[in-house]
N, C-alpha and C positions, 0 to 999 in steps of 0.2 A: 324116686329120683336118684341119679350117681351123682355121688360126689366126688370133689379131689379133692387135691392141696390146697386149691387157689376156693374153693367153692363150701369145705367140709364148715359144718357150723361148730362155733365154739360151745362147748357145756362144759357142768359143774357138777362134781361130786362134792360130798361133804366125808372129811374125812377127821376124825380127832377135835371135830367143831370147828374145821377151817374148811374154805371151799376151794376145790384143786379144779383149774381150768384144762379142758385137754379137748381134742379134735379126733373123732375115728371113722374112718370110711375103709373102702377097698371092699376085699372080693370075701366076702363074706360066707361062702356056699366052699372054699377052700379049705381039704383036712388036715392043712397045719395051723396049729394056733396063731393069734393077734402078733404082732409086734410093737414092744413100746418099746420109743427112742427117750435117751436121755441128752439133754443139750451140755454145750460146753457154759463156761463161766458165761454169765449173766444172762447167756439166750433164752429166747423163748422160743414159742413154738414158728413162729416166722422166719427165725434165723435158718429152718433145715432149705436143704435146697429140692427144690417140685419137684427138679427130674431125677430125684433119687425116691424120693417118697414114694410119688404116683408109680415108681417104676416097682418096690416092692408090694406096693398095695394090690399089682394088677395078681400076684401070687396068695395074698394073704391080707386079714386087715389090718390097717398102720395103725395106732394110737400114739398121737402128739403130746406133751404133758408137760405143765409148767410145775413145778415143788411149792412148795411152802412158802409163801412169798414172794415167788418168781415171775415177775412181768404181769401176768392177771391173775396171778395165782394168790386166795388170803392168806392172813397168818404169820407170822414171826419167822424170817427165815433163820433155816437151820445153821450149825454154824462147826458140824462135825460130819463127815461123810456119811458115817453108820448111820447116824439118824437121818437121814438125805434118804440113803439104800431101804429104813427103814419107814421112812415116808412113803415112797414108792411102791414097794412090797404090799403095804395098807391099801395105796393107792387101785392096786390092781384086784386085790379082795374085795375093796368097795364097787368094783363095776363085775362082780360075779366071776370072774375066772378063777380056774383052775391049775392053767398055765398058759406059760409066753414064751415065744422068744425075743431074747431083748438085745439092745444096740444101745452102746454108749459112746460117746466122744466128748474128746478132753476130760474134762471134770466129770460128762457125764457118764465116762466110762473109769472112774476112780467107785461113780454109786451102782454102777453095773456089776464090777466084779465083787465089790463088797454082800449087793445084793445076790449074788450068785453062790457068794460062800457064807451068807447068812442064813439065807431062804432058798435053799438046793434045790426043795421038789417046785419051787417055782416055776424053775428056769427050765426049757426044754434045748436050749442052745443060744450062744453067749459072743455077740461080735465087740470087740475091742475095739475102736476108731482112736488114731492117735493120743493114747494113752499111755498108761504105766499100773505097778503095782507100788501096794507101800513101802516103804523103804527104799524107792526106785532111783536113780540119779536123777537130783533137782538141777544140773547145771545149764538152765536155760540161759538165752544171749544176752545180756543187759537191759538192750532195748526193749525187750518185751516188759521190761518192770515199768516204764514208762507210757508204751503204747496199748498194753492188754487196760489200762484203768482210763482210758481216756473217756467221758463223760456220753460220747455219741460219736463211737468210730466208723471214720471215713472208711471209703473204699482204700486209698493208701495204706492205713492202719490194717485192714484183712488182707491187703496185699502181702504185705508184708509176714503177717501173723500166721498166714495160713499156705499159701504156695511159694512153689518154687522160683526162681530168679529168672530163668527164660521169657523170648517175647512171647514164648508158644504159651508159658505161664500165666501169661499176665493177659492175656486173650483170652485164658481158661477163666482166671479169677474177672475180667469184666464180662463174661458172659454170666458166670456165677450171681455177680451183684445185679445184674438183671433180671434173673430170672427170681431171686430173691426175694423183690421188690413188686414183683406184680401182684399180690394181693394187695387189695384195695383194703379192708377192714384189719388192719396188721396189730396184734399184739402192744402193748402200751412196753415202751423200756422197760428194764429191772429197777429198784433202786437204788440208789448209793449204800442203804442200810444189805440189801441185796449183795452188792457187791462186796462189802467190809466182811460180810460172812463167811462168803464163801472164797477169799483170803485168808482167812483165818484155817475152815475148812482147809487149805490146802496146806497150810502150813501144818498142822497139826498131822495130814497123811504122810506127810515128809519122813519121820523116823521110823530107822528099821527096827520089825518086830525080837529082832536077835540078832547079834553080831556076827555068830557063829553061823547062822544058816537062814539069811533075811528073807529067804520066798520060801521058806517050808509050807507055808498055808496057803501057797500057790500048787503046790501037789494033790491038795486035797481036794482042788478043783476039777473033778473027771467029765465034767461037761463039752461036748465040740463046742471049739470054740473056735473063731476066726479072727486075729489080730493082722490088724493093716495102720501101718505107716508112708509118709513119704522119706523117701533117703535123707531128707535134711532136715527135722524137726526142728523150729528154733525154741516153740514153747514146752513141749516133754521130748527132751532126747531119745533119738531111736531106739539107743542101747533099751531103753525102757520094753519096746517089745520084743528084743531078742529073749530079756531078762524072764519075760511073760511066756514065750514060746517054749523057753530051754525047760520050766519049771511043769507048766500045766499038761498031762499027760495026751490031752487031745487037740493041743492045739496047734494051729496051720497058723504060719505065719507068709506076709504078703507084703513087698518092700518095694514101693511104685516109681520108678526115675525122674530127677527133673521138679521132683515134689517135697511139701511140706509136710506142714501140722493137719491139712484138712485133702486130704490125698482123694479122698474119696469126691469131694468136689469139683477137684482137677480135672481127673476123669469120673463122670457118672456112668457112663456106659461101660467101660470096663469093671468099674467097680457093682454094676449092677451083674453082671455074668457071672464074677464071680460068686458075689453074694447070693443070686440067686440058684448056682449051682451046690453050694454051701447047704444051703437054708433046705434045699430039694434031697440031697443023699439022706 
């Protein structure tokens, strides 16, 4: 039987005595490795959007993954990134692999590079989605301290959070929140103890490693890597991926018009050519 996004069945590893929920389909008979995506603050595996998933899986197979704690996921959630990166890393040793290429956004791309410069031979190629490094500039908009914690956010609240200001935008983000929503057996929320954590988590990635030279241990990442922003990030400032591009010696950087925090959502189709010509060299 194929599966997709809307169809893959959920399962369970056990990893450290907790059980980690995740979803893998795609093209399974392809000679590049799995892809596991890492979701942003509180998502789960329902937050990604179909038409990006199905569209990488038709090259390679997807792996969906909730952390420790996270929306179906058991266990104590974590409450410092490294362990987040090093949940993950476990995660993927417990389903047999060798290696991955991996995708982060937002948060989930703070456990993406962590895991990339933790667990090196992991990683066989490393996409940054509206992210940063540590030490990175925290100067998000206000409003996001009020609308990222909101209990079960609206469509307004991702409007906002995540695209651009245009009508063309906000036609991008309600098509986004539809095609989001069409699974039927969806992920349960994170929870509030979920969310305390991984505030905390972000606080703690906030300070730079050295005053003197805060992304040194962004060089020592030789991995291809692909970082994508929108021009106007309101939740991790752009400068954050320039800061990522200028440091990592292989990486492409990718700056979308008209766009936010989830660029990639904005457009799927462009973001898929790219990525899939990325993922292909």
């Amino acid at each position: 039987m194929s599966y997709n996004h809307l169809t893959a069945t959920t399962r369970f590893v056990e990893v450290d005595g907790d059980k980690f929920a995740y979803r893998r389909w795609g093209n399974a008979t392809s000679d590049q490795p799995p892809m596991l995506l890492l979701q942003h603050f509180r998502g789960g595996m329902d937050h990604w959007d179909p038409l990006m998933t199905d569209g990488l899986a038709e090259g390679r197979e997807v792996i969906l993954y909730n952390g420790r704690g996270i929306a179906s996921s058991g266990g104590k959630p974590r409450t410092r990134i490294e362990d987040m990166a090093d949940d993950a890393a476990a995660f993927v040793r417990a389903l047999g692999l060798q290696q991955i290429d991996l995708l982060g956004f937002s948060l989930g791309g703070f456990q993406a590079l962590d895991l990339t410069w933790r667990h090196p031979t992991l990683v066989r190629k490393l996409m940054l989605l509206g992210t940063g490094p540590r030490g990175g500039n925290p100067d998000m908009e206000q409003r996001v301290l009020t609308t990222a914690v909101n209990p079960v956010p609206d469509f307004e609240d991702f409007l906002y959070l995540f695209f651009g200001r245009s009508a063309q935008a906000e036609q991008a983000a309600k098509a986004f929140w539809e095609r989001r929503h069409q699974r039927k057996d969806q992920d349960p929320p994170s929870s509030q103890e979920a969310g305390i954590a991984q505030i905390e988590a972000n606080i703690l990635y906030l300070p730079r490693l050295s005053e003197d030279d805060p992304f040194a241990y962004l060089r020592g990442v030789h991995h291809p890597t692909f970082i994508l922003n929108g021009v106007n990030d309101v939740m991790v400032p752009t400068i954050n991926s320039f800061y990522m591009a200028r440091n990592m010696p292989n990486a492409q950087l990718f700056i979308y018009p008209d766009a936010g925090h989830a660029a990639q959502f904005q457009y799927p189709q462009r973001f898929l050519r790219h990525a899939v010509q990325f993922l292909s060299e």
